[in-house]
Each structure stands twice: as C-alpha cells, then as structure tokens.
LOVEXSE-540445 format. One line per 3 residues: number of its first residue (from 1); for each residue y, z, x of C-alpha. Coordinates in Angstrom, 1 decimal, decimal comma. Example, Ala and Ser with C-alpha at 12.3 -4.5 7.8 and 13.67 -1.06 7.14 Angstrom:
1 = -4,5 7,8 12,3  -1,1 7,1 13,7 $
This chain:
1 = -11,0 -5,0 4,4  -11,0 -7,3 1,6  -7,4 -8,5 1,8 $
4 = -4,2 -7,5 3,6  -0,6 -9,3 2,4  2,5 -8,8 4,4 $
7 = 5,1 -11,0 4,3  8,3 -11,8 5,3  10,6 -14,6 4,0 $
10 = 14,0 -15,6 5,3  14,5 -19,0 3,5  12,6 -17,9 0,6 $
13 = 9,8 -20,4 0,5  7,2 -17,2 1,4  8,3 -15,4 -1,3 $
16 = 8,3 -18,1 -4,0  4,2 -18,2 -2,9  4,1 -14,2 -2,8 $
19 = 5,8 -13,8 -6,2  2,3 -15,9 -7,7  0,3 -12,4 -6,9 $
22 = -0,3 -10,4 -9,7  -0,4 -7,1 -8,1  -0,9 -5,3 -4,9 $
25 = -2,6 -2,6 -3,3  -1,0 -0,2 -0,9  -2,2 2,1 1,2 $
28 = -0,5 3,9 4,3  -2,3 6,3 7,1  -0,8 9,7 7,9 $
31 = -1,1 12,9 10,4  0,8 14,7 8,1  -1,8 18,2 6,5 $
34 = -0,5 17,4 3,0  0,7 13,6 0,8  4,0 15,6 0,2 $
37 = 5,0 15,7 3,9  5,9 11,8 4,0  3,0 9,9 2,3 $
40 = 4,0 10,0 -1,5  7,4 9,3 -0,2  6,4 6,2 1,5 $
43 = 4,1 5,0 -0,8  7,0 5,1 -4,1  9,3 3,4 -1,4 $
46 = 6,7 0,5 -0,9  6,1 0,8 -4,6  9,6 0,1 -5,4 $
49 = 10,2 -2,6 -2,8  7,5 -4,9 -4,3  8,6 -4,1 -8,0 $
52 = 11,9 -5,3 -7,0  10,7 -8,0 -5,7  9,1 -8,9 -9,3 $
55 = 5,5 -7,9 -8,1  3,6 -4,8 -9,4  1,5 -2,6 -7,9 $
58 = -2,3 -1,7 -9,1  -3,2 0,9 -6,5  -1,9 3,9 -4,1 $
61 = -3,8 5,4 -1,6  -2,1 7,6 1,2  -5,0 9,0 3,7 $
64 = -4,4 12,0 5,9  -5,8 10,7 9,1  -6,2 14,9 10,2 $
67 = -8,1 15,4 7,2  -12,2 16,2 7,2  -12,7 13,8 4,6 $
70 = -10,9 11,0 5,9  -13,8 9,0 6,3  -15,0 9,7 2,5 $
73 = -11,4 8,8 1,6  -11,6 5,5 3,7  -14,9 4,7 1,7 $
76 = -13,6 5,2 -1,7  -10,2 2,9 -1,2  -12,7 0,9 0,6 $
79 = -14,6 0,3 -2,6  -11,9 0,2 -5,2  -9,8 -2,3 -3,5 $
C-alpha cells in the first residue's frame, strides 16, 4: 500500500497537521454478499466524518472479502490509489 492515514488528536495538534491533506482515500473490507449490507453505509459515514472535519474525500472502495473477484478488486484499488 501506498499510504495509510489514521489519526487521532485529543489536543488538537494532529489535526492541525491532518487538516494540510488534500484528500483521502477510503476503503473498508467486508463478508457481507452485497455493498448495501453495511459497506456503502460505512463508507458515507467515514465520508462524512473527514468532510466534517474540513478534509475531502477522492476515492471509495468497499471490497466484499466473500466475493470471487476480490483479488481483481484488490488490484484495481491497488492501482488507483
């Protein structure tokens, strides 16, 4: 993986450096057979979270960790992020 941000700030001294970020990328990893079930959901709610926090989000990807093509789906995020 390219990059991977997570951050938590109490005082507000990590956030002040997170806030310089242009945008983020999210992705989350699911047993759930379809996105609907609880991916799309968590993804918005990340979504939301960051643009609240003044960021803004480039990318989504939700992969379905019981799916056949989970490794082609791994590959593309893989190449776009």
């Amino acid at each position: 993986m390219k990059k991977a941000i997570v951050f938590y700030s109490k005082t507000g001294n990590t956030l002040s450096v997170a806030e310089r970020f242009k945008g983020f990328d999210l992705f989350i990893t699911h047993q759930f057979p379809y996105a609907w079930m609880g991916g799309k959901q968590t993804l918005n709610q990340m979504k939301r979270i960051v643009e609240t926090k003044k960021g803004s989000v480039r990318r989504m990807t939700s992969i379905n960790w019981s799916n056949k093509k989970r490794e082609e789906q791994i590959e593309n995020m893989l190449k776009l992020y």
